[in-house]
C-alpha positions in Angstrom: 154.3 -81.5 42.0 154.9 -77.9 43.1 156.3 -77.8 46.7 156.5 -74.5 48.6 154.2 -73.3 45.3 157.6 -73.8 42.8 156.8 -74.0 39.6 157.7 -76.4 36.6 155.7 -75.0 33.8 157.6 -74.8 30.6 160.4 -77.8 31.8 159.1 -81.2 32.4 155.3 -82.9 32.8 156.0 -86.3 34.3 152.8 -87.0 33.8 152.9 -86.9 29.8 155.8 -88.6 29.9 153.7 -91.5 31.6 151.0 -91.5 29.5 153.3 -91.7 26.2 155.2 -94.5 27.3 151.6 -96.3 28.1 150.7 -95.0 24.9 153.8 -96.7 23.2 153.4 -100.0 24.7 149.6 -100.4 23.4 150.4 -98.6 20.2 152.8 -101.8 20.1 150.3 -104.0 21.1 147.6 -102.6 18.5 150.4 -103.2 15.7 150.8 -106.7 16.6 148.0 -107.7 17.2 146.8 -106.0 13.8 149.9 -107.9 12.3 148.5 -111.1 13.7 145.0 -110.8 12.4 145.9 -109.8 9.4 145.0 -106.1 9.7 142.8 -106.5 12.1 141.8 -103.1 13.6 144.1 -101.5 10.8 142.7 -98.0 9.1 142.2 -97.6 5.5 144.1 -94.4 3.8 140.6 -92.5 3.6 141.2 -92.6 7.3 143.7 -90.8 7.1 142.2 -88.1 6.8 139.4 -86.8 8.7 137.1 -83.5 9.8 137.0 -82.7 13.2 134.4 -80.9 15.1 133.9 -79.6 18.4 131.7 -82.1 20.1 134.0 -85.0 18.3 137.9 -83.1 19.3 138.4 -85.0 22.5 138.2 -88.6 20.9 138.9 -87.5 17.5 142.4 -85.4 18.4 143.2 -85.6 22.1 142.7 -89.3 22.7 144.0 -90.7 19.0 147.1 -88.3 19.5 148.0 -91.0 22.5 149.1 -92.7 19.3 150.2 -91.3 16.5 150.6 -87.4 16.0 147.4 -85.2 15.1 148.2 -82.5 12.5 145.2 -80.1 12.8 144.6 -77.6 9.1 142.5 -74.9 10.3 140.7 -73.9 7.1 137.8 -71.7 5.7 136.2 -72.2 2.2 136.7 -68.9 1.5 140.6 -68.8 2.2 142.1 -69.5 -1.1 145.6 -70.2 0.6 144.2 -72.9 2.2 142.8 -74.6 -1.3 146.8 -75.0 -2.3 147.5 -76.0 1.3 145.3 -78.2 2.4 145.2 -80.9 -1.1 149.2 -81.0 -0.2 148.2 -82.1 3.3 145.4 -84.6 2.6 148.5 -86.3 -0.3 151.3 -86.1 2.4 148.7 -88.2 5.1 148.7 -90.8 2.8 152.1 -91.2 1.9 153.2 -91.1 5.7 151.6 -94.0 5.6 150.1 -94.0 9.3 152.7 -92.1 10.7 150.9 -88.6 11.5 146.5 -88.3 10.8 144.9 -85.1 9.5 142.3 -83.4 11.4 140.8 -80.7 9.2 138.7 -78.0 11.6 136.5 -75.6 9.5 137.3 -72.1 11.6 133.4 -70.7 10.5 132.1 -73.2 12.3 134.2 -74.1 15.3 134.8 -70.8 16.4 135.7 -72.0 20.0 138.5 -74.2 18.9 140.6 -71.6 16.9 140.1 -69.2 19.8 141.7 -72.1 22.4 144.7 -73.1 19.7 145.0 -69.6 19.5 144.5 -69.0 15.5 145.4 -65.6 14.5 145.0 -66.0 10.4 144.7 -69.1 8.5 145.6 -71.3 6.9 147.4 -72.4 10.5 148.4 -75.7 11.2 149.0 -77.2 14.6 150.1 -80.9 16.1 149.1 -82.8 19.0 151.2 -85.0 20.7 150.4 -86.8 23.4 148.0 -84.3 24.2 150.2 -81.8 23.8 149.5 -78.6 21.4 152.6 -77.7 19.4 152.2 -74.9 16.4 153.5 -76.1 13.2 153.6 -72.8 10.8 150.8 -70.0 9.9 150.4 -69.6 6.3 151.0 -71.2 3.1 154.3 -73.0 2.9 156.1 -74.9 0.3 156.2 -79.0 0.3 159.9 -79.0 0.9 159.2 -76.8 4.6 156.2 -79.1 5.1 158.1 -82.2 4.5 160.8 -80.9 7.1 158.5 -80.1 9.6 156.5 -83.4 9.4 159.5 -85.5 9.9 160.8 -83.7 12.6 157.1 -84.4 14.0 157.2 -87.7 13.4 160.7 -88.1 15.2 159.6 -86.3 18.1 156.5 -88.3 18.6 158.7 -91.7 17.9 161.6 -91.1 20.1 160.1 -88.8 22.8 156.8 -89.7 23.5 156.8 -93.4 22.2 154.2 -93.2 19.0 154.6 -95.5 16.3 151.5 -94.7 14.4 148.3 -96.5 12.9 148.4 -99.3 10.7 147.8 -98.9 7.5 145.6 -101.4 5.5 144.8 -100.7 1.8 142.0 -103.2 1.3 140.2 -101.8 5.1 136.9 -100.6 4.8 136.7 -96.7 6.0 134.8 -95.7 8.7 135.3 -99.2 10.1 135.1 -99.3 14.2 138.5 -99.8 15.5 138.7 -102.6 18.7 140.1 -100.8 21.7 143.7 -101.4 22.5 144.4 -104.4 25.2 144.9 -102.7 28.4 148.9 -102.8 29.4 149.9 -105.1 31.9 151.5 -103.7 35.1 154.9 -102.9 34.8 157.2 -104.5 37.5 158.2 -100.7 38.9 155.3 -98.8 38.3 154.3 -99.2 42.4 157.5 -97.8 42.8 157.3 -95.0 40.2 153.7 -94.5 42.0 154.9 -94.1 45.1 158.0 -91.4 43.9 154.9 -89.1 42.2 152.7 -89.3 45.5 156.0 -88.4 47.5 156.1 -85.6 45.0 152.7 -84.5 45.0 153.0 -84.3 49.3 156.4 -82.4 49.1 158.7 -85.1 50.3 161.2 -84.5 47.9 163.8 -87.0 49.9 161.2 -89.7 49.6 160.7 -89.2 46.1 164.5 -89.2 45.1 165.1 -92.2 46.8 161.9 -93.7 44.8 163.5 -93.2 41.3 166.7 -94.1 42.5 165.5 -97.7 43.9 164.0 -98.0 40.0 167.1 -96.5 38.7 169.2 -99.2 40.6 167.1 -102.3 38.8 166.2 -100.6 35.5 169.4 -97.6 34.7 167.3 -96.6 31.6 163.7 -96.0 32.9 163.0 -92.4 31.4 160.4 -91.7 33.9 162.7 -92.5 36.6 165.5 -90.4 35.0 163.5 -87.3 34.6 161.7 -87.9 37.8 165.0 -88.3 39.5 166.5 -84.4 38.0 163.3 -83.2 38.9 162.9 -84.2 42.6 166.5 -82.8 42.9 166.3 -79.5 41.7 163.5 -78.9 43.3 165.2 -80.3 47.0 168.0 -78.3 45.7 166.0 -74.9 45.8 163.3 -75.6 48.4 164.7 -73.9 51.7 166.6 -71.1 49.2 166.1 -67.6 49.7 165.4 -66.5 46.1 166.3 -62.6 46.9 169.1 -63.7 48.5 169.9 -66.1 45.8 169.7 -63.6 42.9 171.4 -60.8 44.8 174.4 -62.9 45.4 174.8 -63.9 41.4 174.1 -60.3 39.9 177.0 -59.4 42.9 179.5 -62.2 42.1 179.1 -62.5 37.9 182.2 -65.3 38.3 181.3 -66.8 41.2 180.3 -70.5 40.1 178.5 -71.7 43.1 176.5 -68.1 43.1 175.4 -69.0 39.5 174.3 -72.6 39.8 172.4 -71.5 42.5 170.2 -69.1 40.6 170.2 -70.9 37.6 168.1 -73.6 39.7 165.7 -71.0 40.1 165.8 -70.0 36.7 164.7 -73.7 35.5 162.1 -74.2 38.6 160.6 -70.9 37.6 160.3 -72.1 33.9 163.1 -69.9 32.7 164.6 -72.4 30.6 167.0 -70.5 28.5 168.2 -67.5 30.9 169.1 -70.9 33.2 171.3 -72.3 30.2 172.6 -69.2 29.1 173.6 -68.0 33.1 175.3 -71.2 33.4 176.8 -71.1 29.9 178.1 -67.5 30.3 179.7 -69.1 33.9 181.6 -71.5 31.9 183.3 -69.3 30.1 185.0 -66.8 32.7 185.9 -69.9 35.5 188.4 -72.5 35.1 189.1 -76.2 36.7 186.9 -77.2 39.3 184.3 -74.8 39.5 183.9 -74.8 35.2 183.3 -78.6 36.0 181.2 -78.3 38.5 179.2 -75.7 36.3 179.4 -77.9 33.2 177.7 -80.7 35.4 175.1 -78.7 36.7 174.3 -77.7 33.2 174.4 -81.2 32.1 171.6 -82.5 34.7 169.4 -79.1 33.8 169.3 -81.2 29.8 168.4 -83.6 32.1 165.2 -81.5 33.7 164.3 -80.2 30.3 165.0 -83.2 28.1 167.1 -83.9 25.6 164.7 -83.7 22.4 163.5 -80.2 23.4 165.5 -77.8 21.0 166.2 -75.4 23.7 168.7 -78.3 25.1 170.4 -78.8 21.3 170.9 -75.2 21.3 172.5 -75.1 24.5 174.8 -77.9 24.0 176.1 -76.6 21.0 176.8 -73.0 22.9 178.2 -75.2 25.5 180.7 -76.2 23.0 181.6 -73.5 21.8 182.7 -72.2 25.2 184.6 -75.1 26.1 186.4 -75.1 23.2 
């Protein structure tokens, strides 16, 4: 999804986004049907729990984190911060009850994997979500900060990316084989959602805005729609623009609001996700009447782009604010 080779690194990946909301639905379908068996295909709390090697990472962290979040403790035997940090780990996995599992990775022995998360000291603890790395915190840290940290995991992967966990079943046996989730029936606009990603991927931007519009029309609160809608229209937005010609016209005309929402479309397509916000931000508060509205608005569909859990967005809206009032 790169016309004209634009980039979107570091703003949206429509593609997670579709995968969590498949995940949801047969997360939801494992939980009833577990539910209607009587905990059928439920994990016990020693499952909770669980060491993770190289050869095992992709179906032990990348494919369970599809539904529920992984919290990876990278650990030595020798590392004596990890003994306090680790117990407080394995205690919290049980009392969340389902809501997050614990993959422990020895670093002596899976060299490769703290080299690709990037380890630069342990203990370190990471999360994956949806297939997505996120670094937690490096070092040992108190319950209260772990407790924090954990719930704001647990809301992320809930509200953003659709996870509502495993179920939990006391008198499971562990190690049981789980049965695979039923396979999601069609939805009634994924054709159409289809089609606006193809449209993407051959750089008919017109095509594909019209695509998540048509679902937008039926269903006004698709979130693949919605973010693939912002997309497709930044990127039309910005690609017949001259970016020299773009950036040389904002740097000349700091209060020009036009000048400024032009360049922070490039900002965002280009990844750079705050110096977009804070341009427009910054615009806000030297214009007045119609062109601080217009600005205001632009900024407004940027949350959009980036969406509305990512804390660059919160930050932004409250800076926003503050210049508005």
């Amino acid at each position: 999804m790169q016309p004209r080779n634009m980039s979107m690194s570091g703003v949206v990946d429509l593609a997670a986004v579709k995968q969590a909301q498949e995940a949801k639905a047969k997360a939801e379908q494992a939980r009833a049907e577990a539910a209607r068996t009587g905990g059928a295909g439920a994990v016990s709390p020693a499952d909770l729990v669980i060491d993770v090697d190289e050869a095992g990472f992709e179906s032990d962290v990348l494919q369970r984190s599809t539904e529920v979040p992984v919290v990876i403790d990278f650990w030595a035997e020798w590392c004596e911060p990890c003994k306090q940090l680790s117990p407080v780990l394995e205690r919290l996995a049980v009392e969340y009850n389902g809501r997050f599992l614990l993959a422990k990775i020895d670093v002596d022995a899976n060299q490769m994997l703290m080299q690709q998360f990037g380890v630069q000291g342990i203990p370190a603890v990471f999360a994956v979500v949806a297939g997505q790395a996120l670094p937690l915190f490096q070092g040992a840290a108190g319950e209260q900060q772990i407790r924090q940290t954990l719930d704001q995991l647990v809301q992320v992967g809930e509200e953003r990316f659709g996870l509502t966990g495993l179920v939990v079943d006391p008198e499971a046996e562990p190690g049981a084989e789980r049965p695979a989730a039923p396979e999601r029936p069609a939805g009634p606009h994924d054709a159409a959602l289809d089609a606006a990603v193809q449209a993407m991927d051959a750089g008919d931007l017109g095509g594909a805005v019209q695509a998540y519009k048509n679902v937008l029309a039926e269903e006004p609160g698709n979130t693949e729609a919605k973010l693939g809608l912002a997309q497709a229209e930044l990127l039309q937005r910005v690609q017949d623009a001259d970016p020299q010609k773009v950036r040389r016209e904002a740097a000349d005309k700091p209060g020009d609001a036009q000048a400024q929402i032009a360049a922070a479309d490039l900002d965002l397509v280009g990844g750079h996700v705050e110096d977009a916000f804070g341009r427009l931000i910054d615009t806000v508060r030297v214009t007045a009447g119609d062109d601080r509205n217009a600005v205001r608005l632009r900024l407004l569909e940027l949350f959009e782009v980036v969406g509305a859990d990512d804390p660059r967005v919160a930050a932004a809206r409250r800076a926003l604010a503050r210049a508005l009032f």
